[in-house]
N, C-alpha and C positions, 0 to 999 in steps of 0.2 A: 455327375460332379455335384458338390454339394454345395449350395447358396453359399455367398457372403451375409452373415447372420447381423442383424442392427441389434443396439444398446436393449429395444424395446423387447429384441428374445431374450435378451439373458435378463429383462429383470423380470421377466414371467413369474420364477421363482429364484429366492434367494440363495439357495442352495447348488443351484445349477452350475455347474464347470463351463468356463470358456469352451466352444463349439472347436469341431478340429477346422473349420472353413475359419477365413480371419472376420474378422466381425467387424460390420462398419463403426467409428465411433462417431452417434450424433452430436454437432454443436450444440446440440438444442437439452440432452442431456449431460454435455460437460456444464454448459450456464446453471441447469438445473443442482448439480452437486456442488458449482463455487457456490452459489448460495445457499445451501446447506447449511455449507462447510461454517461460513463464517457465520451462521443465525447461530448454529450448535457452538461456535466458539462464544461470541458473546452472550451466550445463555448458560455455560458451562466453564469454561476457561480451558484452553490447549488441553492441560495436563489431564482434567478429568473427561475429553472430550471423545466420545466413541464413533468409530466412522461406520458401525452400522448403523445407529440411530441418524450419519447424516445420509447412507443411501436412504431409510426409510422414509426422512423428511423431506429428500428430494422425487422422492415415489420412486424409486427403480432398485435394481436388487443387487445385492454385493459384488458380484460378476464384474456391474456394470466401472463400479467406481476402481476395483483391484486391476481394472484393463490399461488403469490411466495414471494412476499411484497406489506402488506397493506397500507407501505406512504414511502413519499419520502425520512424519514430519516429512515427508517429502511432498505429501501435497503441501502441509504446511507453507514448504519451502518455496516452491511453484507459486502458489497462488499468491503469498504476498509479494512476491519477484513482480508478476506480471501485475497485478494491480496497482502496487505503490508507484511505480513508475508512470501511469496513466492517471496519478489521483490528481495531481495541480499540474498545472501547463508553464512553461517559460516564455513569458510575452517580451513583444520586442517591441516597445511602444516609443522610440525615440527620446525618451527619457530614464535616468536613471529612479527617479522618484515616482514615476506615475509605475515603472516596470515593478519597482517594491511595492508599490498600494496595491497593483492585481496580483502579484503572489501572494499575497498576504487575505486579501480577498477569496481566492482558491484557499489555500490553506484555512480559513476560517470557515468558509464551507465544510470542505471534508472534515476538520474536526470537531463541527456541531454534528455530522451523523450520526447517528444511534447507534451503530453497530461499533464507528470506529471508536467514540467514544469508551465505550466498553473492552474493547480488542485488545486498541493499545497499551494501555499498564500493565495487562495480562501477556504480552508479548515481550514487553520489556523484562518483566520478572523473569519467563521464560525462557531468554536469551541469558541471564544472568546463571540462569540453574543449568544449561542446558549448551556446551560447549559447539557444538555441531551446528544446531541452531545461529549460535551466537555470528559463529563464524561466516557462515554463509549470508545470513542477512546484511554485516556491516561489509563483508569484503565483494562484495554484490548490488545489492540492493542500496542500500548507504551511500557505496562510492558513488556509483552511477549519478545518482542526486544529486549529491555536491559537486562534482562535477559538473552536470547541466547547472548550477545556483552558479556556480564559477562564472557562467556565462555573461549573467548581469552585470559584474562588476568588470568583465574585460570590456566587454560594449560600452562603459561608462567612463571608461578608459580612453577609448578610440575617440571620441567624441568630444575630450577636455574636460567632462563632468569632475572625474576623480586620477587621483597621480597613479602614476606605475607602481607605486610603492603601496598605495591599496589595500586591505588585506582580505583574500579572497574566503580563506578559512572563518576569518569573525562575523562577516558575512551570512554565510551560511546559518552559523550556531544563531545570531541574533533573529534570524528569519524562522527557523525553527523554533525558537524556546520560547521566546515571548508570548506567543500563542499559545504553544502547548501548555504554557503553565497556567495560563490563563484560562484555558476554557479545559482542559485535561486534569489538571493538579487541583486548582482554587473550585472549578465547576463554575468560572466567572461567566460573564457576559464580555463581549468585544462588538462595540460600534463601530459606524464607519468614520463617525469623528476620531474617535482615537486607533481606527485603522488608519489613519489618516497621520494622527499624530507619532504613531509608530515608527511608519515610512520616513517622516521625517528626523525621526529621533537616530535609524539606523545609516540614512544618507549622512547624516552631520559626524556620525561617528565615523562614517570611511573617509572623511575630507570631503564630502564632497564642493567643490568649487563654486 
């Protein structure tokens, strides 16, 4: 009977065909090709992005990456599914204005990084050109988000912070944009004093009490 074959046979050589035995696929080479993935996008942009130069940069061989996604927008797809949703967290800190200073906190982390920095405008173009794309990221990826943001404002809700009448959606966009324009669009800076002054700027806009 013939072995279950690992990642590390099939990138021996690039040329090689999946084994007829099923091949284990290691964590340790999926981690190696998201990061690839995304170094090759912020160095190239989606559209000119080739996924053999990102098995290359991950060291393993085409084999290994066609085992796990068949084109370059369904990893596309995959990977910023699974990442976006782990990049800032929903703190439940008892208050509705200390909960907006640490998303926004998160949020101004993640997009001082060097890679997202770059990613995102080439993402957004990309969804504009790119209907499949588009679709799967906001009817996916998007909702789920605002959704979780949705959170802050019912919890501040329960609590007497802000009315029933709230608005969950302006919420969201105001936690989003302000940032993103600011360190995304302008290439600004954001302190923690006007991370500060933000928070407060978006609590007063929902009512808060």
């Amino acid at each position: 009977m013939e072995r279950n074959r690992s990642d590390d046979d099939l990138a021996v050589n690039a040329s090689t065909r999946a084994p007829s035995g099923a091949a284990v696929m290691r964590p340790s080479v999926t981690d190696a090709l998201t990061r690839a993935f995304f170094e090759e996008w912020a160095q190239t942009g989606l559209g000119a992005l080739s996924l053999e130069r990102v098995a290359k940069r991950a060291g393993v061989g085409k084999a290994a990456l066609y085992r796990r996604w068949s084109s370059k927008q369904d990893m596309a797809i995959e990977l910023i599914k699974a990442v976006g949703l782990n990049l800032t967290s929903i703190p439940d800190s008892g208050s509705l204005l200390e909960d907006l200073r640490l998303i926004l906190l998160s949020l101004r982390r993640t997009l001082r990084h060097p890679l997202i920095r770059r990613i995102l405008p080439d993402l957004h173009a990309e969804m504009a050109r790119t209907s499949a794309l588009s679709a799967e990221i906001r009817n996916t990826l998007q909702y789920e988000r605002r959704e979780r943001g949705k959170v802050i404002v019912d919890r501040a809700i329960v609590r007497g912070e802000l009315s029933e009448t709230a608005d969950r959606e302006l919420a969201n966009d105001a936690l989003a944009s302000i940032l993103y324009w600011r360190i995304i669009v302008t290439g600004g800076r954001v302190s923690r004093v006007e991370i500060d002054k933000i928070a407060r700027f978006i609590a007063a806009g929902l009512g808060r009490q």
